[in-house]
C-alpha positions in Angstrom: 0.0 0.0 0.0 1.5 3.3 -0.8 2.3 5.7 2.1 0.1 8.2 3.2 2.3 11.6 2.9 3.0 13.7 5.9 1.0 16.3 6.7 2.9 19.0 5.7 3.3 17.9 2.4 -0.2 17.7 2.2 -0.7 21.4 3.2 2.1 21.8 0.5 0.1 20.2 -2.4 -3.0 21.9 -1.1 -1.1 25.5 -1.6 0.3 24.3 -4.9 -3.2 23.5 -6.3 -4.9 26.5 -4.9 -2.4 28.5 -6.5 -2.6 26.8 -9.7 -6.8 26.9 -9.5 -5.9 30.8 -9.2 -3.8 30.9 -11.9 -6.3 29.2 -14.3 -9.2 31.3 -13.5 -6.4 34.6 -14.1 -5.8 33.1 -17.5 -9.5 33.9 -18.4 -10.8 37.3 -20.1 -13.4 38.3 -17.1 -11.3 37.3 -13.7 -12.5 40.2 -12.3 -12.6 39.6 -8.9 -9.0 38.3 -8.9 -7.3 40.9 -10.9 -9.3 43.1 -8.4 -7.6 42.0 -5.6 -4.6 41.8 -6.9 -4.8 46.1 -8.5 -5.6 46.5 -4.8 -1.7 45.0 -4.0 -0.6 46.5 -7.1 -1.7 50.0 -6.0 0.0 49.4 -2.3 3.1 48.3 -3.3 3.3 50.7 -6.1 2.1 53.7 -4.3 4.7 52.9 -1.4 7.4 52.8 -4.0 6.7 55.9 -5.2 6.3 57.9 -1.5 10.1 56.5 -1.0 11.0 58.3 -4.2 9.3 61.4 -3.3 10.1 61.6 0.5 14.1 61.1 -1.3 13.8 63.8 -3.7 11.4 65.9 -1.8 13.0 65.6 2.0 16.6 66.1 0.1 15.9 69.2 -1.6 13.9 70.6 1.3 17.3 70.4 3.4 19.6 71.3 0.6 17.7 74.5 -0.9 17.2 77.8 0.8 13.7 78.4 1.5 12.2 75.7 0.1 12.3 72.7 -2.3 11.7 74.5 -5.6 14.0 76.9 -4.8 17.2 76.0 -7.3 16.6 80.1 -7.8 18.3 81.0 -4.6 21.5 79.2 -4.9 24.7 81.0 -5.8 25.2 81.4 -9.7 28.4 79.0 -9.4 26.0 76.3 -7.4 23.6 76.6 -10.3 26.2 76.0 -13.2 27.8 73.2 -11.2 25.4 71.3 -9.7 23.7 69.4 -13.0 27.5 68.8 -13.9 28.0 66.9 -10.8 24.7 65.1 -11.3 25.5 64.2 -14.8 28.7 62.7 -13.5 26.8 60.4 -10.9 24.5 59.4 -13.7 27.6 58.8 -16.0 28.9 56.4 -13.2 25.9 54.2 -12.5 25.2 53.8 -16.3 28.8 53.1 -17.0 28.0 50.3 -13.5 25.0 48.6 -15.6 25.1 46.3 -18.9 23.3 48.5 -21.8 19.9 46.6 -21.5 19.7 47.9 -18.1 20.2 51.3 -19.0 16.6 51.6 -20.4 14.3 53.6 -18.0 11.1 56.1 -18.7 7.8 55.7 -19.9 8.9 54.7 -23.4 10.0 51.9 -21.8 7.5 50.6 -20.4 5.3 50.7 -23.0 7.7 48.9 -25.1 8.2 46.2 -22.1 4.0 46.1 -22.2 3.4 46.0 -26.4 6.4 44.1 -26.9 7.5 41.7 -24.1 4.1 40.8 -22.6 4.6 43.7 -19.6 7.9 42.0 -17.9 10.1 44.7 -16.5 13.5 43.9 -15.0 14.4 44.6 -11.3 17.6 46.5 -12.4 16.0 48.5 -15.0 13.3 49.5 -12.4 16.7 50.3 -10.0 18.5 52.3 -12.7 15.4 54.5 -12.8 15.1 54.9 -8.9 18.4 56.1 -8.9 19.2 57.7 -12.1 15.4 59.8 -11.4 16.4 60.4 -8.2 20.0 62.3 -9.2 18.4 63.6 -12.1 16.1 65.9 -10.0 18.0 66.5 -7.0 20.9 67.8 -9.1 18.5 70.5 -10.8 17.8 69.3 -14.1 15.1 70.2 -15.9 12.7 66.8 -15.6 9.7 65.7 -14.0 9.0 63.1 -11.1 6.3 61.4 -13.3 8.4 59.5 -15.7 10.1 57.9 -12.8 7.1 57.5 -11.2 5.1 55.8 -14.4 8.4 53.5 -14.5 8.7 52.4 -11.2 4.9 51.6 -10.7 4.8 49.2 -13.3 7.8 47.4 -12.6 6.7 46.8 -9.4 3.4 45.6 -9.9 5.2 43.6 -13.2 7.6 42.3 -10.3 4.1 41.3 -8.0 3.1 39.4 -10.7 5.9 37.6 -11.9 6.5 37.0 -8.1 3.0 35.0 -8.1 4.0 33.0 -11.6 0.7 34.4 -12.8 -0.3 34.2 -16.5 0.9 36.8 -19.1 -2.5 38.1 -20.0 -2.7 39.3 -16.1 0.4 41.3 -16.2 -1.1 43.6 -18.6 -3.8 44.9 -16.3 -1.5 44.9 -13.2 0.9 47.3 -15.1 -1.8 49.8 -15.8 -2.5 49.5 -12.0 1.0 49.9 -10.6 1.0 53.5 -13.7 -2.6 54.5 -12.1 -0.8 53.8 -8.7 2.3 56.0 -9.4 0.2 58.6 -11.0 -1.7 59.3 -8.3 0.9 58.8 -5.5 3.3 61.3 -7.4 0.5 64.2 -7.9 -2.1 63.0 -6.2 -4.1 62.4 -8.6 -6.3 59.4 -8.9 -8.7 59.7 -11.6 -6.1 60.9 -14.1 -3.8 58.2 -13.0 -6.9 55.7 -14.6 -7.3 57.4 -17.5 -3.5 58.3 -18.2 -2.9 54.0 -17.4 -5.8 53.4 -19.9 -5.4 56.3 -22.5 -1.6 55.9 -22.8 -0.6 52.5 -21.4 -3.2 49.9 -22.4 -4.6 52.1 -25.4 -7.6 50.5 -24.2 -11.1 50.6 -22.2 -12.1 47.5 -20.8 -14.8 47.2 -17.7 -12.1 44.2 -16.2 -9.3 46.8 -16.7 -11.1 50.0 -15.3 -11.9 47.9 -12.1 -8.4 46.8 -11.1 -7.1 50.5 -12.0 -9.2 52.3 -10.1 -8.8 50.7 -6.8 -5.2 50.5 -7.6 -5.4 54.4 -8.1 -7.8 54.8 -4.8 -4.5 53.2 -2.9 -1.8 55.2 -4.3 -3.8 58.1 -3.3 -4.3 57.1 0.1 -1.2 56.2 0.5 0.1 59.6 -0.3 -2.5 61.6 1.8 -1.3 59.5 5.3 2.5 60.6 4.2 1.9 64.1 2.6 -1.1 64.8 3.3 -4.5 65.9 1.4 -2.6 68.8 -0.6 -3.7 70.1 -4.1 -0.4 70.8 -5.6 -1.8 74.2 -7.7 -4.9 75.8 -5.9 -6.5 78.5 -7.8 -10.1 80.0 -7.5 -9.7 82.4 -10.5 -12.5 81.7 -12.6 -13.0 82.1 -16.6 -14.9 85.8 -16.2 -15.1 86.3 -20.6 -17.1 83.2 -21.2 -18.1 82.9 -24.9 -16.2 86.4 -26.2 -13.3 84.3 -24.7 -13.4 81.2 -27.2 -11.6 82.6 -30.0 -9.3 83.9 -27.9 -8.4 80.7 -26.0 -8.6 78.7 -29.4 -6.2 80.6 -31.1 -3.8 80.1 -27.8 -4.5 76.5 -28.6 -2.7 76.5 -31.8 0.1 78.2 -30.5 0.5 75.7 -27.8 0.3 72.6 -30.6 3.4 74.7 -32.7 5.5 74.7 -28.9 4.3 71.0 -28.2 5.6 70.1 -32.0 8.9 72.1 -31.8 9.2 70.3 -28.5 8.5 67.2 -29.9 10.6 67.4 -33.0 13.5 69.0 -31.0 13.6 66.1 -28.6 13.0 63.2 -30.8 15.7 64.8 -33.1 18.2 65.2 -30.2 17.9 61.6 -28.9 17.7 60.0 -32.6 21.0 62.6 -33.6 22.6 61.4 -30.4 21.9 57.6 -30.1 25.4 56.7 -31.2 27.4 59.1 -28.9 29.3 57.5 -26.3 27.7 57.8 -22.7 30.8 59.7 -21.6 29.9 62.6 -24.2 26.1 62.6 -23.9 25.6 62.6 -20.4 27.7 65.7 -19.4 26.3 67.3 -22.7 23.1 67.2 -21.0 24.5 68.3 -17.8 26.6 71.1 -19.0 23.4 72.3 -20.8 21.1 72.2 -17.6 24.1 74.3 -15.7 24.5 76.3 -18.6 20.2 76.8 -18.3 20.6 77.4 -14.3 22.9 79.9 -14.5 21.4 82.1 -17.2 17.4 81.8 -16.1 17.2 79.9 -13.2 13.7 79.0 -13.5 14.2 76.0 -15.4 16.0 74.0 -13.1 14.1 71.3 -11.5 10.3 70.1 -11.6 9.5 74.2 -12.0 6.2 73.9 -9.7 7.1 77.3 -8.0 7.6 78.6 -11.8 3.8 77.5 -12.2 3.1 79.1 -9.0 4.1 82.3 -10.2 2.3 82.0 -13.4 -0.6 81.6 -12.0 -0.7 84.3 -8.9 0.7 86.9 -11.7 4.2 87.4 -10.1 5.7 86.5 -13.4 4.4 88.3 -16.5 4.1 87.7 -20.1 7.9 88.7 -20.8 9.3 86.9 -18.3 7.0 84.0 -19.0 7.9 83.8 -22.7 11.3 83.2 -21.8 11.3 80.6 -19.2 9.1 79.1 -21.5 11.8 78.9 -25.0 14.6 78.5 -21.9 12.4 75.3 -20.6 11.4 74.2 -24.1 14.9 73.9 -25.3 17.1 72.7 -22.4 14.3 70.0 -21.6 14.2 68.5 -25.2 18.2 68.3 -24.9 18.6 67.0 -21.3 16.1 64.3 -21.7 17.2 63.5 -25.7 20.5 63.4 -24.5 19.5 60.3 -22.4 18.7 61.6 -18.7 16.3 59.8 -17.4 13.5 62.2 -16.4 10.2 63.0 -17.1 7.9 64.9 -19.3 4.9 65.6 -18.2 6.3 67.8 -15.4 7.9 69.9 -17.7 4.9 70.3 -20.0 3.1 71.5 -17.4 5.3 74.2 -16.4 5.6 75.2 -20.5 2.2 75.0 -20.8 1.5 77.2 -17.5 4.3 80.0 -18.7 2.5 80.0 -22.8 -0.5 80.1 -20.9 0.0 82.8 -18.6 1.7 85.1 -21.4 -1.0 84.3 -23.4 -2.9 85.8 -21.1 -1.1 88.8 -20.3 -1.1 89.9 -23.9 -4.9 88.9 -24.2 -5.6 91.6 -21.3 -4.5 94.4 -24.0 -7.3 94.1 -26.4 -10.3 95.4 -26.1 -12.3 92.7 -24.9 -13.2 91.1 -21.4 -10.7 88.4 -20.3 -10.1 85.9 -17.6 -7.2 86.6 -15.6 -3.9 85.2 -16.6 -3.6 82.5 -13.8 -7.1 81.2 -16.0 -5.0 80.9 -18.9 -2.2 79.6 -17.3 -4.2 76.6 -15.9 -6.0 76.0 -19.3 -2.4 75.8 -21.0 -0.7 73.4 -18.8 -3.6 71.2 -19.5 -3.7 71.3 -22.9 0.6 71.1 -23.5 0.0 68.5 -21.7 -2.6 66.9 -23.7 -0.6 67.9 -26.8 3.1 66.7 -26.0 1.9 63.1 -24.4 -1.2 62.7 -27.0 -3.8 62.1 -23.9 -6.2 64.8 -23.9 -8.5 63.4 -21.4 -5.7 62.4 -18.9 -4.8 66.0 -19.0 -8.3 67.5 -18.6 -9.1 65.5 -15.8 -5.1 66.0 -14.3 -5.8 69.9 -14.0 -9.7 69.5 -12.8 -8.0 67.3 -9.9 -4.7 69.5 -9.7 -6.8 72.7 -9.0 -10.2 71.9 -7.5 -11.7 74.0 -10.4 -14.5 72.6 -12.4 -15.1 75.8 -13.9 -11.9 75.5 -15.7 -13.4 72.7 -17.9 -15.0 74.5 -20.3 -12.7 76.6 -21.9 -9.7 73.7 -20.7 -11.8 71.2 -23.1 -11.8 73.4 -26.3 -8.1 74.2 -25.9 -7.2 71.1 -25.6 -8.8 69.6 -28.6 -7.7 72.4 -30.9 -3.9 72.2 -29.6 -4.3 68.1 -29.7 -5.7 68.4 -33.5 -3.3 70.8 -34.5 -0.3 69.2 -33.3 -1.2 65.6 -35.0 -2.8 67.0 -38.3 -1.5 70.5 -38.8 2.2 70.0 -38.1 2.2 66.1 -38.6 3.5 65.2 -35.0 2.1 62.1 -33.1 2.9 61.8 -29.4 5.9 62.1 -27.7 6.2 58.7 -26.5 4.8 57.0 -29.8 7.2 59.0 -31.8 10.6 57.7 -29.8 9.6 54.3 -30.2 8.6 54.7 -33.9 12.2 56.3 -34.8 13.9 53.1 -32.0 12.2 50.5 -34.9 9.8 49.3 -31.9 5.7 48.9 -31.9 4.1 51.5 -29.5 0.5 50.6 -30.9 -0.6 47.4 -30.4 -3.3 45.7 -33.1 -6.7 44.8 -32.1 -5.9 41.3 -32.7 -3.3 41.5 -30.5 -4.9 43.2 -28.0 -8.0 40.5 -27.9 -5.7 38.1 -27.7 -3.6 39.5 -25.1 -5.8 39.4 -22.8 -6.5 35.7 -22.6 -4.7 33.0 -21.5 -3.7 29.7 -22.9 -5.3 27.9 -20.4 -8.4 29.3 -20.3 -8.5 27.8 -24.0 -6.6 24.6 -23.8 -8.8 21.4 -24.2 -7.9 18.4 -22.0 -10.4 15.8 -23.6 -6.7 14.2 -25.2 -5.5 10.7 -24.9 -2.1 9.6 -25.1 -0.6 6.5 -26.8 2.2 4.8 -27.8 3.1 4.5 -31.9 2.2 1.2 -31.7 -1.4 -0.4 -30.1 -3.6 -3.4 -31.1 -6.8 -2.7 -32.4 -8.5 -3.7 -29.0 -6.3 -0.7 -27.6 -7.3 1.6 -30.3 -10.9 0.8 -29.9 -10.9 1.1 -25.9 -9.0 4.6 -26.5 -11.6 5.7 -28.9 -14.6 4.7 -26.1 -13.0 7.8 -24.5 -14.2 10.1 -26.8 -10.8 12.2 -26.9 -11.1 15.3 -29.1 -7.0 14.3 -29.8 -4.6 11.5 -29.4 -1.2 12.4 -28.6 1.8 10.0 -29.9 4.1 9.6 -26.8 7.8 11.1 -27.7 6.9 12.4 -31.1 5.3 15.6 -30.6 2.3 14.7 -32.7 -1.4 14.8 -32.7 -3.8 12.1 -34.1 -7.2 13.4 -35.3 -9.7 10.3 -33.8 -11.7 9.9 -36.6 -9.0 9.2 -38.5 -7.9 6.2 -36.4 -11.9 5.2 -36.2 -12.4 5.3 -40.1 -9.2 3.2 -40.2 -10.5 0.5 -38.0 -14.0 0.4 -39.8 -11.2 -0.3 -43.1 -10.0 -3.5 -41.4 -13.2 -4.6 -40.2 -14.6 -4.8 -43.6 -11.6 -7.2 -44.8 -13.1 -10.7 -45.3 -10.3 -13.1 -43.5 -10.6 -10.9 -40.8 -14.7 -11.2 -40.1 -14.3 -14.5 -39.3 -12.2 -14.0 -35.5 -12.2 -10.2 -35.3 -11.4 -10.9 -31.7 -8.2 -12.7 -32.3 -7.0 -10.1 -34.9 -8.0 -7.5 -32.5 -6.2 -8.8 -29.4 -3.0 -9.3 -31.9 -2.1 -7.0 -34.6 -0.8 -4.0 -33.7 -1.3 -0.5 -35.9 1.6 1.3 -36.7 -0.2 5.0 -35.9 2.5 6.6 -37.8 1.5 4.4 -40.7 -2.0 4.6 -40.9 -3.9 6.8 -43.6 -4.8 9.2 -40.6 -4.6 13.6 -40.3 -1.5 14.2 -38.6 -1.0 17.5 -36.6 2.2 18.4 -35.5 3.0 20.4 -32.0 5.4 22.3 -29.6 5.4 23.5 -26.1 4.6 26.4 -25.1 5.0 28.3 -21.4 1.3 28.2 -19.2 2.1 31.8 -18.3 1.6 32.3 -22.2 -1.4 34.7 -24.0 -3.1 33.5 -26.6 -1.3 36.4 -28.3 2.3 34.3 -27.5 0.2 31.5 -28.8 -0.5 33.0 -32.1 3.0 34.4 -32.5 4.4 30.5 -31.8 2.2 28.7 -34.2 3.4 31.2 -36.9 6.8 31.3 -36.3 7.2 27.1 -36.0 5.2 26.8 -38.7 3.2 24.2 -37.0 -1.0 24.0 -36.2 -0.8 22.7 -32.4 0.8 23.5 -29.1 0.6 21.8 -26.0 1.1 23.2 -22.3 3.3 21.4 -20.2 2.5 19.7 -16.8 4.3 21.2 -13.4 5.7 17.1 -12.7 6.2 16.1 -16.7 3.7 15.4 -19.3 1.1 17.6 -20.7 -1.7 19.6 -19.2 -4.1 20.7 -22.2 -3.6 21.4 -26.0 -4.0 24.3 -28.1 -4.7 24.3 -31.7 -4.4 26.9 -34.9 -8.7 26.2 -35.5 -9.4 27.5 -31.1 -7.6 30.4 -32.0 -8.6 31.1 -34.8 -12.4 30.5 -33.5 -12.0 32.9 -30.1 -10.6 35.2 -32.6 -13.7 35.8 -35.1 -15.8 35.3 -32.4 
């Protein structure tokens, strides 16, 4: 009699079979209430990540800069010029302490990782960005904290899952938690954390991803409140005082804002395609030479550039001044960040958009017509540069409507940034920032709509398991008891092939119908072996494929092998279920 195992063995099987019941039901288009669960861990772990980031960057320059944390401004001219050098040099050294695979960071990369590698991010990618972000903005230059922040949520919800061994078509959704996560932990932010994760990550809107995301979002906020408290980062009650007389005024501001966001665009793409093949040791104190260069002639661009926004909007900096920050922020920006630093964009949009915005409105004051106050235009531009630079005009409406605790800035915000979202994309032929780098890098940024159908399945929620195995060579007794089984397949042992059953049945009826063989079909039966190899039969031949797979992997391996069947190895050996060409092709039309 076989042993009974001891019992902690059989807690251990127990735990190995829940979690591979969990995994199954993951693998499957509408597992909302796991995927639920697991955006909720997502958006904790994420959301943590990202408070450890800020209280670094944040608590650091609170000590370091007079005043307060924005305030790269009061430093001594020297400081200014030197400090990005310095910074540059620390970033030199830990890309110089990484292999080149490593050194990828940003948003760019994750959607690449997402579109393009099934959403696995690397642990020392994920470090490279921690750090690299984190000396990037301490040391002045001209970023933002969001590209960091996008980065690091989704490798750590990417991380969560791989952790867990779930299925490929689940890491998808937990990306988009661990961006909604970051979004909202960096600016606190939760609704345009969803849409940014959906509008820009995903490219998608799905009921089973909007779940996850938002209670993934709903922790990164909370998480942020308890450490930073309920702060609105840019608090303004101005309110839009020209209403309709306005509208032509803010739409033509729109179309200037799409001609900055395409120079921007263009100038950055341009710099980081023009200086791919430089040597690390010449790009990155390029870019830090530049950012010094920037601090110590207009000061304003140095760091994230919230107090710059600040200004714009409570009217201590007017439309001169404004104007330049703005080329000053436009420029050093496109060549810091082309140059290879690894910061963020939205930040600096925002404070582009704010200065365009606010000299917009200083100059709209002299003609003879009611207008809002400047701060009204400021607000309204950083929304729609935004919207413009990123291509996500939703994200960006609802970012400043959270940002500002101003609904009344939706109206005119909506208009402007349509017309500077159009005019970028159709008038001077420029598609998003992000979509644009990975287009000129030779790498998808837009995923198919097959390939988003079928990325968010799994292969075992497809697999059959009504399959029989056998050896090459049975009796007919054999082949008839196998066939009482009703298999859908029968898999040849060691040769990678499927039999189609009604093959081998139709065969069998053949031999039954041979006269010498009526007479003692019993004795032939028990006796004569069939070669299955040999037999007129419909052969299909198959290779493995992972059970963490999509059926977008799926597709992609029956196309590349050149074969119509795949089967899905067991944990212990052997095979748990089989997947052929006709299922996919099936879930796919239907």
């Amino acid at each position: 009699m076989p042993t009974e195992p001891p019992p902690f063995e059989r807690l251990r099987q127990r735990r190995r079979q829940a979690a591979e019941r969990w995994r199954n039901r993951l693998a499957h288009v509408d597992a909302l209430p796991q995927l639920t669960l697991l955006g909720l861990a997502s958006g904790i772990l994420a959301g943590s990540v990202i408070i450890g980031f800020r209280l670094l960057v944040e608590g650091s320059l609170g000590h370091l800069l007079p005043g307060h944390g924005e305030n790269f401004e009061g430093l001594p001219a020297l400081f200014r010029f030197l400090l990005p050098l310095a910074g540059a040099l620390g970033l030199l050294a830990l890309l110089y302490a990484v292999r080149a695979p490593s050194r990828a960071t940003g948003v760019g990369h994750v959607l690449d990782r997402l579109h393009n590698h099934q959403g696995y991010l690397s642990f020392r990618n994920a470090g490279v960005q921690f750090i690299g972000g984190a000396l990037a903005l301490l040391s002045g230059h001209s970023a933002g904290r969001e590209g960091p922040a996008v980065h690091l949520g989704a490798a750590s919800a990417s991380k969560l899952g791989q952790w867990l061994h779930l299925p490929n078509n689940s890491l998808r959704p937990l990306v988009a938690c661990g961006v909604a996560a970051a979004i909202a932990a960096s600016f606190n932010t939760p609704m345009a954390g969803v849409i940014f994760a959906m509008e820009v990550v995903l490219m998608e809107y799905t009921i089973a991803g909007f779940i996850p995301v938002i209670l993934a979002a709903v922790a990164g906020t909370t998480l942020t409140q308890l450490a930073f408290g309920p702060d609105i980062v840019f608090m303004d009650g101005q309110q839009l005082t020209g209403h309709l007389s306005e509208l032509p005024i803010m739409a033509a501001m729109g179309i200037i804002i799409a001609l900055a966001a395409a120079t921007y665009i263009k100038l950055h793409s341009g710099c980081a395609r023009h200086t791919s093949r430089w040597p690390l040791w010449l790009r990155i104190p390029l870019a830090g030479l530049v950012a010094g260069l920037g601090g110590l002639w207009i000061p304003e661009v140095m760091g994230m550039g919230y107090d710059t926004i600040d200004g714009a909007l409570t009217g201590e900096l007017i439309g001169p001044s404004l104007a330049l920050v703005l080329i000053a922020k436009l420029v050093i920006t496109a060549l810091v960040l082309g140059l290879g630093v690894p910061g963020g964009v939205i930040g600096p949009s925002l404070v582009m958009g704010a200065c365009l915005g606010g000299a917009a409105g200083y100059f709209a004051a002299m003609l003879p017509v009611t207008v809002s106050e400047p701060g009204v235009y400021a607000i309204v531009g950083m929304s729609a540069m935004m919207a413009a630079v990123i291509n996500a005009p939703l994200a960006a409406i609802i970012a400043i409507l959270e940002l500002t605790y101003n609904p009344g800035i939706l109206f005119p915000g909506m208009l402007v940034v349509v017309v500077a979202s159009l005019s970028t994309r159709w008038l001077f032929r420029c598609d998003g920032l992000f979509s644009t780098l990975l287009e000129q890098e030779g790498k998808s940024n837009r995923p198919k709509l097959m390939q988003q159908l079928l990325s968010r399945t799994g292969v075992r929620s497809l697999m059959s398991r009504r399959f029989s195995l056998a050896p090459r060579e049975i009796t007919q007794r054999e082949a008839r008891e196998l066939l009482k089984l009703k298999p859908e397949w029968i898999v040849l042992q060691d040769k990678n092939l499927l039999l189609e059953p009604a093959s081998l049945a139709q065969h069998l009826e053949t031999l039954e119908a041979v006269p010498d063989r009526a007479s003692a079909p019993d004795e032939h039966e028990a006796s004569e072996h069939l070669d299955l190899l040999a037999i007129p039969a419909r052969r299909v031949e198959m290779i493995a494929i992972s059970p963490l797979a999509n059926l977008y992997e799926a597709w992609q391996a029956l196309n590349q092998s050149q074969v119509d069947a795949l089967y899905i190895p067991a944990p212990g050996g052997g095979i748990t279920g089989l997947v052929t060409r006709e299922q996919l092709e099936s879930y796919y039309r239907l």
